[in-house]
C-alpha positions as CSV (number, residue, x, y, z in Angstrom):
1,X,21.7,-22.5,28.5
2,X,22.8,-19.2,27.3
3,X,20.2,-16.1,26.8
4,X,20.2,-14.6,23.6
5,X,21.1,-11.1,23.1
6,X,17.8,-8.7,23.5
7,X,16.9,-7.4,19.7
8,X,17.6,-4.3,18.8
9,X,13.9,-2.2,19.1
10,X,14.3,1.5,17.3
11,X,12.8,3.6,19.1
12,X,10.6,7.4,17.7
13,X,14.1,9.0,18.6
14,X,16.3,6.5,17.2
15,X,13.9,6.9,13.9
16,X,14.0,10.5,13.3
17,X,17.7,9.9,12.2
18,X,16.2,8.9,9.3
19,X,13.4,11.3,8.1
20,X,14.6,11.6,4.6
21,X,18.0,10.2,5.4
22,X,17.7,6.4,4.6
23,X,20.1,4.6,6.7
24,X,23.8,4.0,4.5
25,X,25.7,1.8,6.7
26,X,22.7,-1.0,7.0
27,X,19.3,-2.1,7.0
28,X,17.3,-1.3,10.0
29,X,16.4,-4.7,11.7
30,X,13.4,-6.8,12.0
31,X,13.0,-9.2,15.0
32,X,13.9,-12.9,14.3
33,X,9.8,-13.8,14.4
34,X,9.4,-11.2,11.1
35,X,12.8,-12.3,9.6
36,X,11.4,-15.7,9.5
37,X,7.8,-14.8,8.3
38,X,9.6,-12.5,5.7
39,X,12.2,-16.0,4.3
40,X,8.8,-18.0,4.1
41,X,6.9,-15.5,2.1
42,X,10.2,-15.5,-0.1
43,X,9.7,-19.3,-0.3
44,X,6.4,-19.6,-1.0
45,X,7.1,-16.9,-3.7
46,X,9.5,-18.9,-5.6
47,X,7.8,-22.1,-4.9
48,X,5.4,-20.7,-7.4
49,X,7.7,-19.2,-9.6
50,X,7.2,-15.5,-9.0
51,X,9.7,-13.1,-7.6
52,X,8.9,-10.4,-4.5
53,X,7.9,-7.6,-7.4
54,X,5.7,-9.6,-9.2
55,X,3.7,-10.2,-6.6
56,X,3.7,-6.1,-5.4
57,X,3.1,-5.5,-9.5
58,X,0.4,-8.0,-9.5
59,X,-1.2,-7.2,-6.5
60,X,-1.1,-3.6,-7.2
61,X,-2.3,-3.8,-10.4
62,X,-5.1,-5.7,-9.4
63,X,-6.3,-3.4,-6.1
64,X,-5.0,-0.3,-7.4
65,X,-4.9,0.9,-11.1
66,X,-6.4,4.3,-10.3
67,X,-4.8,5.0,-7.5
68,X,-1.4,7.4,-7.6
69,X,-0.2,6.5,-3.9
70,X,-0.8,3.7,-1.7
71,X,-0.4,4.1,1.8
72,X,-0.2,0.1,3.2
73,X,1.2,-1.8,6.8
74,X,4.1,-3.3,6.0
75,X,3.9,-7.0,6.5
76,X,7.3,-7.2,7.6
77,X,7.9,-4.3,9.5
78,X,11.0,-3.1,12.0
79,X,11.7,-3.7,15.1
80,X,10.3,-0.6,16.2
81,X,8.9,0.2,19.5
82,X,4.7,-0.9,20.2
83,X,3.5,3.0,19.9
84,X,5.0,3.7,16.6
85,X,3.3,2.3,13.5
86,X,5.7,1.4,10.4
87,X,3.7,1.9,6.8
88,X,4.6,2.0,3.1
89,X,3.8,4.4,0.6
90,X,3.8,3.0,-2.8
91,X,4.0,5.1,-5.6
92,X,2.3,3.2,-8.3
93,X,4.1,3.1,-11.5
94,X,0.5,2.8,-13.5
95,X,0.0,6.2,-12.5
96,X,3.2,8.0,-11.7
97,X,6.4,7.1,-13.6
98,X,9.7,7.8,-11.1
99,X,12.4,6.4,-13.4
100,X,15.2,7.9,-11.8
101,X,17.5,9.1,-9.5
102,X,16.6,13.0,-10.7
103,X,12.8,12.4,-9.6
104,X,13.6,11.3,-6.4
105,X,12.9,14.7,-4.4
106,X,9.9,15.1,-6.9
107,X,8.7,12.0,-5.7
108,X,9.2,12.0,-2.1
109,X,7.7,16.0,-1.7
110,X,4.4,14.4,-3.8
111,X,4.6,11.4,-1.4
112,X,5.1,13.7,1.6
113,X,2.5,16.2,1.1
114,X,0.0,13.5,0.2
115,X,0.5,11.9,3.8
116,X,0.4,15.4,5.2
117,X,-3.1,16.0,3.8
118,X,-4.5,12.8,4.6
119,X,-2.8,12.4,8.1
120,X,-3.3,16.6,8.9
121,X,-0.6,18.8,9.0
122,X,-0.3,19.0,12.9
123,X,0.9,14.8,12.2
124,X,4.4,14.6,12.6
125,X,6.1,11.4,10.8
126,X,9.1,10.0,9.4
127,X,9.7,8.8,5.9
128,X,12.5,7.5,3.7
129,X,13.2,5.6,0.6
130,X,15.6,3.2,1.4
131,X,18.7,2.8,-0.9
132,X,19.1,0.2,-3.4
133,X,20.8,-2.4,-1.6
134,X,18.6,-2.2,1.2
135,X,15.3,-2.4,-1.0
136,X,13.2,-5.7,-0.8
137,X,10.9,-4.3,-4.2
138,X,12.8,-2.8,-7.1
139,X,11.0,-1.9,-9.4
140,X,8.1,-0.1,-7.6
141,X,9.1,3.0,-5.8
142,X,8.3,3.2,-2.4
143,X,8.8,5.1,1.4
144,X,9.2,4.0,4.4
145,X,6.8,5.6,6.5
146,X,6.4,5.9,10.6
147,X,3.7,7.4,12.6
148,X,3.3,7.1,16.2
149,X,-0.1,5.3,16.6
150,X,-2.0,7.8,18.4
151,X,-1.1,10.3,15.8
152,X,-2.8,7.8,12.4
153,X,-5.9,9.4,12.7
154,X,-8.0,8.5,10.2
155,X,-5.2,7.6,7.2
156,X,-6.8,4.9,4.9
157,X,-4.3,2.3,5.2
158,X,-4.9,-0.4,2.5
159,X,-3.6,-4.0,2.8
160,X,-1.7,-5.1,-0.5
């Protein structure tokens, strides 16, 4: 019986690459246990008939109307190593239209200072938006977000 290749785990270093440099070349991996988790929640999705940003957009709408950013975990998260903790910041579109590419830096300072002030300014973390092709949710703009665990503090993370 052959052994199967060891995943690769991104490591704090390997991250910082990507501090408002999404990566171009591919998407960052998941292990094979979240790849699967992530194909059945696509699965039960369209057994119902309702797409991945529906169900953000629903959910948002629902928990979150007066809210301008949502810090959440992300449910299927990197394969990142145990003391760094992978988030999303959601900007919600009820609050604070992004339409395009223009507001981008607009968007990811607001995004940036907002984690800075909850987190403290002595956090250090990464964050991206990840480009279009490599985007699970279209139509709601969001960041990829990475804090090493010992560092979270007391950031209100909110489950979607």
């Amino acid at each position: 019986m052959q052994s199967s290749a060891p995943e690769e785990k991104l490591s704090w270093e390997d991250l910082l690459q990507y501090d408002n440099n999404p990566p171009i070349d591919r998407a960052l991996p998941r292990t094979k246990t979240v790849q699967k988790r992530y194909g059945g929640y696509l699965g039960a999705l369209k057994k119902r008939g309702t797409t991945i940003e529906q169900d953000v957009m629903n959910r948002m709408i629902t928990n979150h109307t007066n809210q301008q950013l949502i810090v959440t975990k992300n449910d299927f998260p990197y394969n990142i190593d145990d003391n760094v903790l992978h988030l999303v910041v959601w900007i919600n579109p009820l609050m604070y239209i992004v339409d395009d590419a223009a507001d981008t830096p607009v968007a990811y300072a607001f995004a940036r200072e907002y984690i800075q002030t909850l987190a403290g300014h002595w956090v250090k973390f990464i964050m991206f938006e990840n480009l279009p092709g490599n985007k699970s949710v279209g139509n709601v703009r969001h960041f990829q977000l990475f804090i090493h665990k010992g560092d979270v503090g007391m950031l209100p993370i909110e489950k979607l």
